[in-house]
Biopython code that builds the backbone (N, CA, C, O; Angstrom):
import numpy as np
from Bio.PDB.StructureBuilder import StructureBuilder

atoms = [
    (1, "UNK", "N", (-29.324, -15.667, 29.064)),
    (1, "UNK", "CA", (-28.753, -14.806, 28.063)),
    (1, "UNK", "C", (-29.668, -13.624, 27.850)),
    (1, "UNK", "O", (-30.885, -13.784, 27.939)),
    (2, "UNK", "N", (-29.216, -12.606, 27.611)),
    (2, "UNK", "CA", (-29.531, -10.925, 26.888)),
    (2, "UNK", "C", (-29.625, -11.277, 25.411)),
    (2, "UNK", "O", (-28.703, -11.932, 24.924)),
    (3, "UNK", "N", (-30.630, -10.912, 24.666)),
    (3, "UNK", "CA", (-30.502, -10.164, 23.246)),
    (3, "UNK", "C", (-31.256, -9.228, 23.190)),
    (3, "UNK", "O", (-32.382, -9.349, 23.671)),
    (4, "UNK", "N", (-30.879, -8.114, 22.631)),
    (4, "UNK", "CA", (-31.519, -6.946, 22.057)),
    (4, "UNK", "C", (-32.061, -7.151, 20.429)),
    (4, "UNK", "O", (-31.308, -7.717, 19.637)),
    (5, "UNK", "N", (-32.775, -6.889, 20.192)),
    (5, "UNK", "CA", (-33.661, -6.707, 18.703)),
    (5, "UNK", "C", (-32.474, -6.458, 17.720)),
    (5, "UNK", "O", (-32.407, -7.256, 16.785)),
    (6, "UNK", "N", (-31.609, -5.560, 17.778)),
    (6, "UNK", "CA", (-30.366, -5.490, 16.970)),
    (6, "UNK", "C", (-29.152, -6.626, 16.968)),
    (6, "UNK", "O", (-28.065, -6.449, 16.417)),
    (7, "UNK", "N", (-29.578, -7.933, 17.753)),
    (7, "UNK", "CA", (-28.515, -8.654, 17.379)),
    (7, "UNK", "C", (-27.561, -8.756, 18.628)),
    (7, "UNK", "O", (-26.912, -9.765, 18.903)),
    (8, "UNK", "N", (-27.559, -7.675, 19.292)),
    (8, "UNK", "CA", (-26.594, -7.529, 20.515)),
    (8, "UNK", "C", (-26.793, -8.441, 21.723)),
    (8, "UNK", "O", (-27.782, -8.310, 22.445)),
    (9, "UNK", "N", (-25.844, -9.376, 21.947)),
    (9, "UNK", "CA", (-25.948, -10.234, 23.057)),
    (9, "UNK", "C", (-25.096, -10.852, 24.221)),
    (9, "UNK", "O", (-23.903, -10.903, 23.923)),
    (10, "UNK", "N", (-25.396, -11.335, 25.469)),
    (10, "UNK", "CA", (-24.704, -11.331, 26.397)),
    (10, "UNK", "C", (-25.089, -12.563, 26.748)),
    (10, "UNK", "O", (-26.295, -12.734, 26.570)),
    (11, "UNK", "N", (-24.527, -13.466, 27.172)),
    (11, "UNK", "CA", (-24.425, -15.008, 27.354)),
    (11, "UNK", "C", (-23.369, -15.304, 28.673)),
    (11, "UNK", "O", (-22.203, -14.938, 28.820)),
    (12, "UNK", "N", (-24.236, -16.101, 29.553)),
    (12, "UNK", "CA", (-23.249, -16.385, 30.743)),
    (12, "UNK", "C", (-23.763, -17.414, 30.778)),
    (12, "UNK", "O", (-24.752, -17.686, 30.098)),
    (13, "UNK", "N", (-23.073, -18.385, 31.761)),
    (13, "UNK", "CA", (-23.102, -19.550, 31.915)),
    (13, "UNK", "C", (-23.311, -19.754, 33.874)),
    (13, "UNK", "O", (-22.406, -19.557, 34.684)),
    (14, "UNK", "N", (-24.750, -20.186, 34.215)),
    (14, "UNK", "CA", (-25.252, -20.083, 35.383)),
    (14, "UNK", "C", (-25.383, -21.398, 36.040)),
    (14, "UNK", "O", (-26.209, -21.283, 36.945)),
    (15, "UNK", "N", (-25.091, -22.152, 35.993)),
    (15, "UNK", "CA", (-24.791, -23.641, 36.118)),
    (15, "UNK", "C", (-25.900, -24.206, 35.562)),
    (15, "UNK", "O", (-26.510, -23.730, 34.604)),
    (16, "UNK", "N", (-26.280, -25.592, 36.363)),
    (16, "UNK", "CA", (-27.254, -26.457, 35.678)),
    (16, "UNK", "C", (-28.419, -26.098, 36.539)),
    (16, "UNK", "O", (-28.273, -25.707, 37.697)),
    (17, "UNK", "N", (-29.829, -26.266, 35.828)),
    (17, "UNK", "CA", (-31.007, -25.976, 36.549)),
    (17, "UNK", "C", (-31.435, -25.101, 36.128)),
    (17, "UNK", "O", (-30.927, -24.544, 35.154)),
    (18, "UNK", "N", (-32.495, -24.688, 36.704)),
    (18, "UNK", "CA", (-33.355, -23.513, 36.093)),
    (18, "UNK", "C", (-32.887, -22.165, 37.010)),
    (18, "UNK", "O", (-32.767, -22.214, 38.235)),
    (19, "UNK", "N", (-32.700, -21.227, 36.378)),
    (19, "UNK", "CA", (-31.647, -20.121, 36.977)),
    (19, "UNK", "C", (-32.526, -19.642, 37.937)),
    (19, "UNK", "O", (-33.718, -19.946, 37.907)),
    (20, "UNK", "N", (-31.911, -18.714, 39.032)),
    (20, "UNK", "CA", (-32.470, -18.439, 39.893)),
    (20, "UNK", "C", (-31.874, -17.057, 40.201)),
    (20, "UNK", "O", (-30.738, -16.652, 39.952)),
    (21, "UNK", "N", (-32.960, -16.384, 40.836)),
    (21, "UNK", "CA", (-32.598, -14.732, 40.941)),
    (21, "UNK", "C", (-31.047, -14.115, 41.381)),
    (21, "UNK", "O", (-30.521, -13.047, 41.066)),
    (22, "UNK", "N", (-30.607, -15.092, 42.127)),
    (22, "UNK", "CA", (-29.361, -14.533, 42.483)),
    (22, "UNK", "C", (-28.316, -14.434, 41.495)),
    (22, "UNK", "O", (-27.402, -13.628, 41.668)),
    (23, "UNK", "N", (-28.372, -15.344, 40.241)),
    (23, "UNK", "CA", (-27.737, -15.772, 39.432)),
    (23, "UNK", "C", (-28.092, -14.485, 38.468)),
    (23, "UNK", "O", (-27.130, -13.779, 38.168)),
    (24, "UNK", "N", (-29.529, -14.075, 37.899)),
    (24, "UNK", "CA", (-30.111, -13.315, 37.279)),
    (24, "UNK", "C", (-29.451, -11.497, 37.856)),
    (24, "UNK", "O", (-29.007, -10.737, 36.996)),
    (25, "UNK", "N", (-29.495, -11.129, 39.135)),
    (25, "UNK", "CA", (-28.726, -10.554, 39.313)),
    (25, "UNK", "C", (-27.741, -10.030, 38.720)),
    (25, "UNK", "O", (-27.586, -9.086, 37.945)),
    (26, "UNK", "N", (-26.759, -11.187, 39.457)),
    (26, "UNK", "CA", (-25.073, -11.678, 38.949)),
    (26, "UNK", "C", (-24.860, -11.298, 37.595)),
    (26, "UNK", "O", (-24.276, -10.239, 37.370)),
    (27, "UNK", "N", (-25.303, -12.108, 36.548)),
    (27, "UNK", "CA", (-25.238, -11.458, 35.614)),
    (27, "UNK", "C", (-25.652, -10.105, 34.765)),
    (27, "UNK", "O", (-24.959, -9.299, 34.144)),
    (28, "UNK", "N", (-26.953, -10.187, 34.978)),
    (28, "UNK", "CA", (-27.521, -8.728, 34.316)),
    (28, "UNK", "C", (-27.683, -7.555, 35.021)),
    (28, "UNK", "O", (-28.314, -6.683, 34.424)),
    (29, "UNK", "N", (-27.257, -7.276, 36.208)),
    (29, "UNK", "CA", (-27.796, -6.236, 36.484)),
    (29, "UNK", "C", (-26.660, -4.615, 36.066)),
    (29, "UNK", "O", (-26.752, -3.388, 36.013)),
    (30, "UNK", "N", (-25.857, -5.508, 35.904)),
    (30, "UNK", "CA", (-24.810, -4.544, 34.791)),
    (30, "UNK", "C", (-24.767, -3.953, 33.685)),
    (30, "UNK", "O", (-24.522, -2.830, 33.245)),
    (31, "UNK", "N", (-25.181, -5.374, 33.177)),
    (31, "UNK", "CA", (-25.669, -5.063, 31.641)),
    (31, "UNK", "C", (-27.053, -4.389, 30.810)),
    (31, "UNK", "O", (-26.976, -3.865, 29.698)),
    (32, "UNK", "N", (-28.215, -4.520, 31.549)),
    (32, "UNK", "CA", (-29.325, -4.376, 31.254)),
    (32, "UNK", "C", (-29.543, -2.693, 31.580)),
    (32, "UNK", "O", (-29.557, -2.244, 32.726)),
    (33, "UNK", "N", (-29.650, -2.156, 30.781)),
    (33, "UNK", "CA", (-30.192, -0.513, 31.377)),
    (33, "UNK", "C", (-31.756, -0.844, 32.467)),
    (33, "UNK", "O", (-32.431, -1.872, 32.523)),
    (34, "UNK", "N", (-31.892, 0.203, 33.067)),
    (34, "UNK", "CA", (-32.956, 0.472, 34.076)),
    (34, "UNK", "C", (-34.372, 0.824, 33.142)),
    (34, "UNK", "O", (-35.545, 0.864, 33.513)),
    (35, "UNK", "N", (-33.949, 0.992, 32.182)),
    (35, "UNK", "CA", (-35.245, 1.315, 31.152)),
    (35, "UNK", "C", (-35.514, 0.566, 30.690)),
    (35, "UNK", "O", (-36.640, 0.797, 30.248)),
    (36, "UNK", "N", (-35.030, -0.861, 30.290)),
    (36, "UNK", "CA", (-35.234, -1.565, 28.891)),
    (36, "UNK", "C", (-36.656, -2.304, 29.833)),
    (36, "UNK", "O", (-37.095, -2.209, 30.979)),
    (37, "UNK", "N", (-36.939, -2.901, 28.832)),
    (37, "UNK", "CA", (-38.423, -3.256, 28.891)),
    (37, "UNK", "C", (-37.787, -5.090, 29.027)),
    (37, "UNK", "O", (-37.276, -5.494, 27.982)),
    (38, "UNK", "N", (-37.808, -5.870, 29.933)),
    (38, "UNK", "CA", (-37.347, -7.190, 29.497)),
    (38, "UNK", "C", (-38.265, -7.737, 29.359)),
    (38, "UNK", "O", (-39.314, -7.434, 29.926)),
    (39, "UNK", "N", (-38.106, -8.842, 28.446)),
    (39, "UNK", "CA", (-39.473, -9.816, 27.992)),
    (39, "UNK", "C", (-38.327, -11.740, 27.827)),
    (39, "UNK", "O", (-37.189, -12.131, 27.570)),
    (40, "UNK", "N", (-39.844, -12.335, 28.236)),
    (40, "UNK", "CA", (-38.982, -13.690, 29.307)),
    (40, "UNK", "C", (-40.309, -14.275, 28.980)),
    (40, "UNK", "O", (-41.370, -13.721, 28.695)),
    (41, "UNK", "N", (-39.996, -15.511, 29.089)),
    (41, "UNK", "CA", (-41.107, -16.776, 29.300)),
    (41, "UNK", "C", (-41.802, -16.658, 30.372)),
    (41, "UNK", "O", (-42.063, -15.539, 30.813)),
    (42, "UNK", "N", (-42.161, -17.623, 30.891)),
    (42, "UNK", "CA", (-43.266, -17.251, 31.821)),
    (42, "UNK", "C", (-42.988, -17.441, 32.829)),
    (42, "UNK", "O", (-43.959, -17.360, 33.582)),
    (43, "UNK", "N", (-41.699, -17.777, 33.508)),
    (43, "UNK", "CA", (-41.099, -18.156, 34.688)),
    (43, "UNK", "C", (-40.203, -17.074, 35.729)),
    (43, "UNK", "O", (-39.216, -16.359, 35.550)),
    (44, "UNK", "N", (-41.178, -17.385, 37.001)),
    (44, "UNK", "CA", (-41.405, -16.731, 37.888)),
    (44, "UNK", "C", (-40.412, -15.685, 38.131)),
    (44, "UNK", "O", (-40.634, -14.503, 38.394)),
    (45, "UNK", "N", (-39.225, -16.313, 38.000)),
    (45, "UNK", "CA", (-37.771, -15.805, 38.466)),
    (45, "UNK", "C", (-37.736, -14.487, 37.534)),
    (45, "UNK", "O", (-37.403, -13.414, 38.035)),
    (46, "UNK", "N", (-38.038, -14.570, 36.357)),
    (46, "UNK", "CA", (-37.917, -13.019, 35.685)),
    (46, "UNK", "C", (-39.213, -12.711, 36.171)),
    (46, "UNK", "O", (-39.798, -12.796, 35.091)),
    (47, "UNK", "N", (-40.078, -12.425, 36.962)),
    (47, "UNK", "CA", (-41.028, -11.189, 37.040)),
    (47, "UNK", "C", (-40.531, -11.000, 38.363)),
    (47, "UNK", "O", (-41.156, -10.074, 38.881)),
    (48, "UNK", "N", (-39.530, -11.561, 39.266)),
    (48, "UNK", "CA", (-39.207, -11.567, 40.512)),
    (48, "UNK", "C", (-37.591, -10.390, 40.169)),
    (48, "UNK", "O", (-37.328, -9.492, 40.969)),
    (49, "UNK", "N", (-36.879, -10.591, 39.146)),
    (49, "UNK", "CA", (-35.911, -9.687, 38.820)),
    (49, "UNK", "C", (-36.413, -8.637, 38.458)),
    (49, "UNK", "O", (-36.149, -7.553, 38.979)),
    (50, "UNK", "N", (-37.193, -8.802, 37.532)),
    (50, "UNK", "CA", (-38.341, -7.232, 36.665)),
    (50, "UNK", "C", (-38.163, -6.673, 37.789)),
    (50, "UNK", "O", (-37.207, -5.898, 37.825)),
    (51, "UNK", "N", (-39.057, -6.863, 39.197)),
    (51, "UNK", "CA", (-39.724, -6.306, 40.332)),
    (51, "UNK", "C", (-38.708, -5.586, 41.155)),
    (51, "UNK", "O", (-38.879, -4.415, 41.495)),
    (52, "UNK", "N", (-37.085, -6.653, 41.651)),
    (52, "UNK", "CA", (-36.306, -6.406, 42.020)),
    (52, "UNK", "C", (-35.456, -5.080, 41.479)),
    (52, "UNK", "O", (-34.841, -4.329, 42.236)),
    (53, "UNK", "N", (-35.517, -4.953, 40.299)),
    (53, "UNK", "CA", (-34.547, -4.079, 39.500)),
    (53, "UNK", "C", (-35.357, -2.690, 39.515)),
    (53, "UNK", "O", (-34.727, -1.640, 39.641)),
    (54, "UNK", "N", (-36.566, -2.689, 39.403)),
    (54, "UNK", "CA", (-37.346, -1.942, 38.616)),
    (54, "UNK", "C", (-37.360, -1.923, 37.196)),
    (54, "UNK", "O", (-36.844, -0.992, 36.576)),
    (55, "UNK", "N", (-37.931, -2.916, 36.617)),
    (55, "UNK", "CA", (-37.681, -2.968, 34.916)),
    (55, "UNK", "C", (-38.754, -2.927, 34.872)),
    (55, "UNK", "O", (-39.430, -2.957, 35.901)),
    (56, "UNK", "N", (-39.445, -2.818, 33.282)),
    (56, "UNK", "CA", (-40.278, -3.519, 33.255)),
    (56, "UNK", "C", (-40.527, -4.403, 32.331)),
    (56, "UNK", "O", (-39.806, -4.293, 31.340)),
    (57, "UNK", "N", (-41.473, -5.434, 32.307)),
    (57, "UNK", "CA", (-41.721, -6.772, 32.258)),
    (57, "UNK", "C", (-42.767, -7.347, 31.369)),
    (57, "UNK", "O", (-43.896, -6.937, 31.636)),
    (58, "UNK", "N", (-42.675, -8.280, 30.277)),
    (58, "UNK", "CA", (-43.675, -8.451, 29.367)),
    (58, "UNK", "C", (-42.713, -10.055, 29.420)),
    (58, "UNK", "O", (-41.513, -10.324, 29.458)),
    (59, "UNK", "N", (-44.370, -11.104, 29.392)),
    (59, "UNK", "CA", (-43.878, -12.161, 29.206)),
    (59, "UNK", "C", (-44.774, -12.848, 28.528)),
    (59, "UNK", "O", (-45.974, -12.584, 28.454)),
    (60, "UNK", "N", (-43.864, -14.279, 27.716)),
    (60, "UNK", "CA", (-44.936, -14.845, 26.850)),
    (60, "UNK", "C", (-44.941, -16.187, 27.604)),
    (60, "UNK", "O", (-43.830, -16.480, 28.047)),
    (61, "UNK", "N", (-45.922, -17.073, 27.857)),
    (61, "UNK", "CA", (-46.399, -18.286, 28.036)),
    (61, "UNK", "C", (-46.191, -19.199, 27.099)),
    (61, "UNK", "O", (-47.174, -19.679, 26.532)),
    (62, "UNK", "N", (-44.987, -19.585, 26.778)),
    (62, "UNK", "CA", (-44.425, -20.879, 25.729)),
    (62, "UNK", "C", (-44.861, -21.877, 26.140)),
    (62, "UNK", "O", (-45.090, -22.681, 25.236)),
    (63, "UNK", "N", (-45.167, -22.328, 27.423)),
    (63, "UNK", "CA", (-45.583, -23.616, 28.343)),
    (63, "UNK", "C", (-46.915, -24.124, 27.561)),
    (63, "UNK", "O", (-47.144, -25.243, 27.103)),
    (64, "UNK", "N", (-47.997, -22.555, 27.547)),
    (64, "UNK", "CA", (-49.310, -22.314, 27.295)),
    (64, "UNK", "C", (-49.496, -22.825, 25.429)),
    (64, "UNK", "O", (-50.576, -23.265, 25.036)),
    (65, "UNK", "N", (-48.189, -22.657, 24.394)),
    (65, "UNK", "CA", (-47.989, -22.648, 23.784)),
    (65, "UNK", "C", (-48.198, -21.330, 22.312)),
    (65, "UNK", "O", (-48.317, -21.367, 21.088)),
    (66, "UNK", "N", (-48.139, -20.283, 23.406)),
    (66, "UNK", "CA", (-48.249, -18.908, 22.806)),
    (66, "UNK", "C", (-46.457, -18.496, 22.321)),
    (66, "UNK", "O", (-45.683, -18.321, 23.262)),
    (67, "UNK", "N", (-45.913, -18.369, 20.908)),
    (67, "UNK", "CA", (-44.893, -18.005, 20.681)),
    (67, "UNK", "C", (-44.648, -16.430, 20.618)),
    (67, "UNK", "O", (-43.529, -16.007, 20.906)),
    (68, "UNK", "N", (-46.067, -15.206, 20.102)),
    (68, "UNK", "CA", (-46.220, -14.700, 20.295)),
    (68, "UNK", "C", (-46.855, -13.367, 20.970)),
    (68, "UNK", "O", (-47.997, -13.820, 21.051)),
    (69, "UNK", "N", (-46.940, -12.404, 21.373)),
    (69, "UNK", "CA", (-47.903, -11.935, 22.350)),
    (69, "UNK", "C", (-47.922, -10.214, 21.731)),
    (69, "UNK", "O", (-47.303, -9.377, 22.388)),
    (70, "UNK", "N", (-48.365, -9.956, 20.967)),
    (70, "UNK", "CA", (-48.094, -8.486, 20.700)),
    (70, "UNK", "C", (-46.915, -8.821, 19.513)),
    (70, "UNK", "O", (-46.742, -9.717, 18.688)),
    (71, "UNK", "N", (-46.006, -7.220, 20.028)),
    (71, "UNK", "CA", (-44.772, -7.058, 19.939)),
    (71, "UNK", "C", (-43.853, -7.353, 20.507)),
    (71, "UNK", "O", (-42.827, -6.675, 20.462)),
    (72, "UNK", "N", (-43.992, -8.716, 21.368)),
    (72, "UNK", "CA", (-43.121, -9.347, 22.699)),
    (72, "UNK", "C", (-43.134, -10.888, 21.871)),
    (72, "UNK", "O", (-44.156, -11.498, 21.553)),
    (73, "UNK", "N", (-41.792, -11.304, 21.633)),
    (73, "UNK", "CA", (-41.636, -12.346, 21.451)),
    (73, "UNK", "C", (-39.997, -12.384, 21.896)),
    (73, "UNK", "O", (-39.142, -11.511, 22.044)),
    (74, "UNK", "N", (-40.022, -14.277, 22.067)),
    (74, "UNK", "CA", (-38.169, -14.855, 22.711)),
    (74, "UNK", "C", (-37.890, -15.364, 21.415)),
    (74, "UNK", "O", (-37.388, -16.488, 21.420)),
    (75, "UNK", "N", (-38.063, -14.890, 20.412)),
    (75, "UNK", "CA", (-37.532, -15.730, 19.083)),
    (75, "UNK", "C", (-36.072, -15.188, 18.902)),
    (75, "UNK", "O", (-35.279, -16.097, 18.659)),
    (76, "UNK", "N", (-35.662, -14.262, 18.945)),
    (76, "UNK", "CA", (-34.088, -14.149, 18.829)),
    (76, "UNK", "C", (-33.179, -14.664, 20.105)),
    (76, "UNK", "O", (-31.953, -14.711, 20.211)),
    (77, "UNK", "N", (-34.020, -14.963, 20.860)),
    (77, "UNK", "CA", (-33.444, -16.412, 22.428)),
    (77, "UNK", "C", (-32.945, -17.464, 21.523)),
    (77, "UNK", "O", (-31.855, -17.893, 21.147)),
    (78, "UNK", "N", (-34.268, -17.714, 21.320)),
    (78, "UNK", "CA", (-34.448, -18.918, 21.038)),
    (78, "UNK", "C", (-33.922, -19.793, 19.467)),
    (78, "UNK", "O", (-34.049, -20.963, 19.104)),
    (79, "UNK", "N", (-33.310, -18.593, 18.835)),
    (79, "UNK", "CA", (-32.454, -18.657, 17.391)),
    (79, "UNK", "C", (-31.318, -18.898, 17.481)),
    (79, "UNK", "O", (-30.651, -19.616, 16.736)),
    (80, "UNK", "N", (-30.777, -17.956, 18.986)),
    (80, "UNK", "CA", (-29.446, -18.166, 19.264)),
    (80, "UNK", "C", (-29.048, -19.501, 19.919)),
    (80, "UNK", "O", (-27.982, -20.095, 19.755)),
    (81, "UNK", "N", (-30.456, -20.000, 20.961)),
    (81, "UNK", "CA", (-29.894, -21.212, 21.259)),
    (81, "UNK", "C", (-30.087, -22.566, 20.248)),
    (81, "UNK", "O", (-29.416, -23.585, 20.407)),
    (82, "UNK", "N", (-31.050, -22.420, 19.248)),
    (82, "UNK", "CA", (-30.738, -23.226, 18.294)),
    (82, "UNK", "C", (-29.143, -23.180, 17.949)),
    (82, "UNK", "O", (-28.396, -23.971, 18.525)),
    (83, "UNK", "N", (-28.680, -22.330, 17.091)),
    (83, "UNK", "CA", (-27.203, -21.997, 16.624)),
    (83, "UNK", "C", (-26.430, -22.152, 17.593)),
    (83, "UNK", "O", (-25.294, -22.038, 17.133)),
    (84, "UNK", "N", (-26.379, -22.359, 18.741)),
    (84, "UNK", "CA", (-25.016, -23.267, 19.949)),
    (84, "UNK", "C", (-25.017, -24.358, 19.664)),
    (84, "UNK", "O", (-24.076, -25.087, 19.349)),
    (85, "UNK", "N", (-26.984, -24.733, 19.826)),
    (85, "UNK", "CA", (-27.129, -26.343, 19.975)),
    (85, "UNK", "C", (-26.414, -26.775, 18.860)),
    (85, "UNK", "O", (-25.541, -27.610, 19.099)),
    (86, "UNK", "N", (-26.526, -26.498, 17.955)),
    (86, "UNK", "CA", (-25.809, -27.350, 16.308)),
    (86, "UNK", "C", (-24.543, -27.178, 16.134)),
    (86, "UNK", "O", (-23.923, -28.007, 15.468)),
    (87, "UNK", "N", (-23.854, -26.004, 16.729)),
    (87, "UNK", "CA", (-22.511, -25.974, 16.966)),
    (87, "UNK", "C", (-21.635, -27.255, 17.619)),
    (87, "UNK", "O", (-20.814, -28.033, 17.134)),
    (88, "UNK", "N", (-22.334, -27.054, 19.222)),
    (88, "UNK", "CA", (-21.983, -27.769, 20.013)),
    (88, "UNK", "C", (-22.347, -29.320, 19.880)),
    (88, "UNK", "O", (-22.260, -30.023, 20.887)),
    (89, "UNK", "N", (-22.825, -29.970, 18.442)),
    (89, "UNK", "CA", (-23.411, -31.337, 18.152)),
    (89, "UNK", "C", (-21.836, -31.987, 17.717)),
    (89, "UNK", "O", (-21.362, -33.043, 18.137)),
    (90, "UNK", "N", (-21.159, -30.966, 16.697)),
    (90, "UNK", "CA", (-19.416, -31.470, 16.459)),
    (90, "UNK", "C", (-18.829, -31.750, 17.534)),
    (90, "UNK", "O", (-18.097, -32.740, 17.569)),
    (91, "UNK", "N", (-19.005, -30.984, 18.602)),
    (91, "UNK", "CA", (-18.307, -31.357, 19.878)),
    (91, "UNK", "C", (-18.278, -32.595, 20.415)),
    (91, "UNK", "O", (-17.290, -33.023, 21.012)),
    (92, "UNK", "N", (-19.586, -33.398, 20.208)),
    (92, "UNK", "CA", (-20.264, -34.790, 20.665)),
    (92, "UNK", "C", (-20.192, -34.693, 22.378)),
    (92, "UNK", "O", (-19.704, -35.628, 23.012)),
    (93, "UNK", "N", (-20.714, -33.499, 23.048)),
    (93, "UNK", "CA", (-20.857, -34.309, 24.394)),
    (93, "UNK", "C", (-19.842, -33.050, 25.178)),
    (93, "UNK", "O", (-19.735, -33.275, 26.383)),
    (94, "UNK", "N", (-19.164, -31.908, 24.755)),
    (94, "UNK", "CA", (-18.181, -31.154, 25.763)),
    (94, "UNK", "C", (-18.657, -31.173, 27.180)),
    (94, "UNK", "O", (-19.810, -30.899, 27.513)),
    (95, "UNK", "N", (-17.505, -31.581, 28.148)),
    (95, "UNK", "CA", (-18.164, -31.739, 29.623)),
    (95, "UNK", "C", (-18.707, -29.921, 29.869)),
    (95, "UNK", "O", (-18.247, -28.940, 29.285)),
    (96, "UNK", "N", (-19.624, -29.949, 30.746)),
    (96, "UNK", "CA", (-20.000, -28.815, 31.001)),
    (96, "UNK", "C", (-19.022, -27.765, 31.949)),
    (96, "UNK", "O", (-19.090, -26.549, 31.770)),
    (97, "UNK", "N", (-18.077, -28.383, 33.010)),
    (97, "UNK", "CA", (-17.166, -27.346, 33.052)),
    (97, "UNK", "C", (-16.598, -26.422, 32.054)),
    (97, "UNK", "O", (-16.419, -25.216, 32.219)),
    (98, "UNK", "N", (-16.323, -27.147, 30.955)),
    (98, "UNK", "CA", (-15.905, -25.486, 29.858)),
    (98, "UNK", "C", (-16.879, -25.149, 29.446)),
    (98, "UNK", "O", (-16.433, -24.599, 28.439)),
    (99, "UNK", "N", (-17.857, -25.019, 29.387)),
    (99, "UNK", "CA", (-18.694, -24.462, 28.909)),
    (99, "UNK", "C", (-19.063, -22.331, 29.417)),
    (99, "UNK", "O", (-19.688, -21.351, 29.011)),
    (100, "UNK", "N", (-18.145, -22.760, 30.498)),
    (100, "UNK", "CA", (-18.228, -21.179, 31.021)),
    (100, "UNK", "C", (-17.144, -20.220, 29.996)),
    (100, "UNK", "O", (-17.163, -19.014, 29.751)),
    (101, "UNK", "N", (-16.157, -21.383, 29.499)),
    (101, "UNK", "CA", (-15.132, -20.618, 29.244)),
    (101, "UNK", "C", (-15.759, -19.770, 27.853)),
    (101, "UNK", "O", (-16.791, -20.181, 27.323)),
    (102, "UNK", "N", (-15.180, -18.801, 27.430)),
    (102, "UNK", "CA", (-15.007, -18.291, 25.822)),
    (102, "UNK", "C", (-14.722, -19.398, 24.716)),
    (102, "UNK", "O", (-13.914, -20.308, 24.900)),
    (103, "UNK", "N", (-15.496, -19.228, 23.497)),
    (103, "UNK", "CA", (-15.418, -20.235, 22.141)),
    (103, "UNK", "C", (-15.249, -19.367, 21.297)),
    (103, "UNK", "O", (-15.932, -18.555, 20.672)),
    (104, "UNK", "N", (-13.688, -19.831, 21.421)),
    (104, "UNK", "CA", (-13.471, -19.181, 20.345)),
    (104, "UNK", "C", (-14.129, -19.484, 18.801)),
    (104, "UNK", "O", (-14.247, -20.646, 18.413)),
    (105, "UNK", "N", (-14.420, -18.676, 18.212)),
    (105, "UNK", "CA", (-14.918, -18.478, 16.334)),
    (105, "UNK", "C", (-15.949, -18.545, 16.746)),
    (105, "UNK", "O", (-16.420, -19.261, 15.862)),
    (106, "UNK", "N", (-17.091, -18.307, 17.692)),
    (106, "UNK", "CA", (-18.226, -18.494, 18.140)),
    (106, "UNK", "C", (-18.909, -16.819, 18.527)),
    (106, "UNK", "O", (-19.053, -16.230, 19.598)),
    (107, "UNK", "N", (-19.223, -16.438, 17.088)),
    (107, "UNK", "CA", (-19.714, -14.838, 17.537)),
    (107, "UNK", "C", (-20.831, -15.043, 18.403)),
    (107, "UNK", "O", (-21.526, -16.013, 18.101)),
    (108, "UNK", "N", (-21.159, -14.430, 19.329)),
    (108, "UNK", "CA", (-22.513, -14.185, 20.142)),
    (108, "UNK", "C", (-23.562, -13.417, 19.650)),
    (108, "UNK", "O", (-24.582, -13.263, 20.322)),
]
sb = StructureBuilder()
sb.init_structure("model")
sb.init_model(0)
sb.init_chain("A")
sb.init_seg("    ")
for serial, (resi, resn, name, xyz) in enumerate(atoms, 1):
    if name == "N":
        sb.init_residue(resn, " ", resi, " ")
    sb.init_atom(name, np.array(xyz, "f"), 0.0, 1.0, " ", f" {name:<3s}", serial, name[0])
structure = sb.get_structure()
């Protein structure tokens, strides 16, 4: 997923696993301007898109247990995927095929 500091966000659904550049692509390379500055955890695949795209790239080490780094933090990531997770707890279990689809009453 995309969020911008204002709230603005883009959410796709890349199957199961840890995403991988082709996928990263696929989705963002539409969406993301050539300027924006992306900032990502510490995994490889975004400094391998950064590089690919020409973006550039600020990342924090959550592994390391650094939440913040500067003015670079994934806390509005990581807010939004709280707020699915608790959504999706009423569901008890939705198989992951719909999960690509649109939810409805589910602002992004």
């Amino acid at each position: 997923m995309a969020r911008e500091r204002t709230g603005a966000t883009c959410d796709y659904h890349t199957g199961r696993g840890p995403v991988r550049l082709a996928q990263l692509k696929t989705c963002l390379v539409g969406v993301l301007a050539p300027d924006v500055l992306l900032i990502s955890d510490g995994a490889q695949v975004y400094r391998h898109f950064a590089r690919d795209t020409g973006m550039s790239h600020s990342f924090v080490n959550v592994s390391a247990g650094v939440q913040v780094r500067g003015a670079s933090h994934i806390q509005n990531v990581n807010g939004w995927h709280s707020r699915f997770k608790n959504w999706m707890i009423r569901l008890r279990g939705v198989a992951s095929r719909y999960l690509a689809r649109p939810v409805p009453g589910l602002s992004s």
